[in-house]
matplotlib code that plots the C-alpha trace (Angstrom):
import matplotlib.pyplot as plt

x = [13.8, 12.2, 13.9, 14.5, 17.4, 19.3, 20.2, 22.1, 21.8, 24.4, 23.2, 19.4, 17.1, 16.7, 12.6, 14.7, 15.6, 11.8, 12.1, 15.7, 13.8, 10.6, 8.7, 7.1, 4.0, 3.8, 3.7, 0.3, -0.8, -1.1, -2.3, -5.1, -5.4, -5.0, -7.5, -10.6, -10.6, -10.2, -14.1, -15.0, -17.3, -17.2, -14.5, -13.9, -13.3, -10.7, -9.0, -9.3, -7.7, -4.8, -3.8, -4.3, -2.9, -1.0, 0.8, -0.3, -0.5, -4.6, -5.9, -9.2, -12.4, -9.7, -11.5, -9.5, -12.2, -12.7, -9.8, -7.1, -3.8, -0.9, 1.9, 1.9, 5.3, 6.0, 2.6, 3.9, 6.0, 2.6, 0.9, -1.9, -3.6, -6.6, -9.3, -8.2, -9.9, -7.7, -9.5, -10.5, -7.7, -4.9, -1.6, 0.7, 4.4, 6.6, 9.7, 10.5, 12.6, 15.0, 17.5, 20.5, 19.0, 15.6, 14.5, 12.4, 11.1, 8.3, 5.2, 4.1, 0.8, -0.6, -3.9, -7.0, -5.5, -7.3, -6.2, -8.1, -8.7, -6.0, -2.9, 0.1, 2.8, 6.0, 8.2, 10.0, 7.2, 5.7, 2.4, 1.1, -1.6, -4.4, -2.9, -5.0, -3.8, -5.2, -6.6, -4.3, -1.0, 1.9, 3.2, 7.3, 8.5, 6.9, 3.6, 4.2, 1.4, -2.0, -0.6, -2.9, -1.0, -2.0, -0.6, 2.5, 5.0, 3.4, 3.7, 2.2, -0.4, -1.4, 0.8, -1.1, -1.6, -2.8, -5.3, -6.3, -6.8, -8.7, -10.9, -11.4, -12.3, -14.8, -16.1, -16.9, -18.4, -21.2, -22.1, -22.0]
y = [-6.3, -3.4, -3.2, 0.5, 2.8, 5.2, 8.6, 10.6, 14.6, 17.2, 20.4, 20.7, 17.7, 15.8, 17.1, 20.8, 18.7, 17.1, 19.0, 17.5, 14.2, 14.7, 17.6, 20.4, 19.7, 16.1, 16.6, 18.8, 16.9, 13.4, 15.8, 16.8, 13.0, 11.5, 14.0, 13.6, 9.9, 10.0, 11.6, 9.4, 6.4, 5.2, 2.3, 1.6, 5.4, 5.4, 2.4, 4.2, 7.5, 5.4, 3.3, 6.6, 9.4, 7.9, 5.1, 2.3, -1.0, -1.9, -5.3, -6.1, -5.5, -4.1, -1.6, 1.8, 2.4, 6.5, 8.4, 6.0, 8.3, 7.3, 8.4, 11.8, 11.8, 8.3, 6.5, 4.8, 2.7, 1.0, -2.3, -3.9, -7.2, -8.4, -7.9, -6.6, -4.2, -1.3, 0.1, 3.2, 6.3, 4.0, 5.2, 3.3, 5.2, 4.6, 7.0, 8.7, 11.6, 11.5, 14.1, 12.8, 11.1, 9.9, 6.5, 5.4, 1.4, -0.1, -1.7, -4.9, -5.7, -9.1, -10.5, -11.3, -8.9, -7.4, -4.1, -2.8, 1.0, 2.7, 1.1, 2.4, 0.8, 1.3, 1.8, -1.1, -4.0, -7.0, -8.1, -11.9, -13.4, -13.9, -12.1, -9.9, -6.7, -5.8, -2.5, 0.2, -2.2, -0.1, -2.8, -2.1, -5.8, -7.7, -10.0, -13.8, -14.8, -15.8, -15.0, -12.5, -9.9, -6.7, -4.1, -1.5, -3.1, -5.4, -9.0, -12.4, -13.5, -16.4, -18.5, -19.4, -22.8, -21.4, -19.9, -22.5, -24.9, -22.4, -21.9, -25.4, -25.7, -23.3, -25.1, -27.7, -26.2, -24.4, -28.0, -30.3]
z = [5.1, 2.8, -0.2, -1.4, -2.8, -1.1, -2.4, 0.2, -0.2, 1.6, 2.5, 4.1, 5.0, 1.9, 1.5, 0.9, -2.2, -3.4, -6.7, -7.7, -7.7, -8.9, -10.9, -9.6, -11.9, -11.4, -7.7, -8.4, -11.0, -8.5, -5.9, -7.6, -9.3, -5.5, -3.8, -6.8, -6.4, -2.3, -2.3, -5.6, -4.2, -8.2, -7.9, -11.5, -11.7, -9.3, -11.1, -14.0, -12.7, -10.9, -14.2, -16.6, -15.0, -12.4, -14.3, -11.4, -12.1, -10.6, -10.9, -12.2, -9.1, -6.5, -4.7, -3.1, -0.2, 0.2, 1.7, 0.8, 0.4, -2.2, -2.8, -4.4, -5.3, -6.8, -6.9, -10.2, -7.8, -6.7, -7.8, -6.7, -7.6, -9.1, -6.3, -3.4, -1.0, 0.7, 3.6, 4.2, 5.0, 4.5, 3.1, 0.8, 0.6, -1.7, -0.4, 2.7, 3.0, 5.8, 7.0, 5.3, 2.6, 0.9, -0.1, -3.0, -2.7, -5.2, -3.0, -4.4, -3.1, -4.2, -5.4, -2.9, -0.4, 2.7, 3.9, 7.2, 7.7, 8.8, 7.6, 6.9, 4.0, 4.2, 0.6, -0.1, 0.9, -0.6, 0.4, -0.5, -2.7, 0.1, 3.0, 5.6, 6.8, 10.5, 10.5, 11.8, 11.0, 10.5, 7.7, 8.3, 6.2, 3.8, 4.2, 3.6, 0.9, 3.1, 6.2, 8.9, 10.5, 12.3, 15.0, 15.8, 15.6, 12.6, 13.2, 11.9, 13.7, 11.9, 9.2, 5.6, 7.5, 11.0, 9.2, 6.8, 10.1, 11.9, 8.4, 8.5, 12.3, 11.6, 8.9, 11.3, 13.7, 11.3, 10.4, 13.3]

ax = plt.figure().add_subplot(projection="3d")
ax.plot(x, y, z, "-o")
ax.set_aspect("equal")
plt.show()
């Protein structure tokens, strides 16, 4: 289950009320933060930019492939482990605004992590050490450490042990 916080708003759907919960300038100021290192094919500079201006915790050699979207509005609610690859044009949320209230959820995405292209992260998720993120997963609950998983609805495809077995059968088979 995707741990975030509910704040219900009366009146117009809750994005009638983005400004109550985050401000105006700050919005811009990730924008323009978000869209300069999207183009940018100089990695350590988009680590840099993410830590400095955007408050997100980056691990060390993690690499944001080109058009990877954060969240503009709470991209501070983002970490990401020591070298990890997101693919490219994936987004990483961390709220949705609903009609009758918004959600804000921290995404925890581990070290040795493999995102495919396309993905999408929920708020609210945990991704394992070691895990492998299909491309085009929509990733809806949290990924058990090492596991594989992929498609719409996301779902485990291979355990941390599945995969270790098939490692090892392939293994094997390069050397017989």
């Amino acid at each position: 289950m995707r741990r975030t916080t509910r704040y219900p708003v009366v009146g117009p759907n809750s994005l009638w009320h983005v400004y109550k919960t985050v401000p105006f300038w700050r919005v811009v100021r990730n924008f323009i933060v978000i869209q300069l290192a999207r183009y940018t094919p100089l990695l350590a500079v988009k680590n840099w930019l993410y830590r400095t201006f955007l408050g997100m915790k980056v691990g060390d050699q993690t690499s944001f492939a080109l058009m990877v979207m954060l969240d503009v509005m709470f991209p501070e609610k983002i970490s990401v482990g020591k070298n990890t690859v997101i693919g490219y044009n994936t987004t990483i949320l961390a709220h949705e605004y609903l009609i009758k209230e918004y959600r804000l959820g921290e995404v925890k995405i581990g070290s040795e992590v493999m995102i495919g292209a396309n993905s999408t992260i929920l708020p609210g998720i945990e991704i394992g050490d070691g895990a492998i993120v299909s491309a085009g997963t929509l990733v809806h609950k949290d990924v058990p450490a090492g596991a594989f998983v992929g498609g719409n609805p996301m779902r485990v495809i291979y355990t941390k042990d599945e995969m270790a077995e098939r490692a090892a059968g392939e293994t094997e088979v390069q050397f017989t």
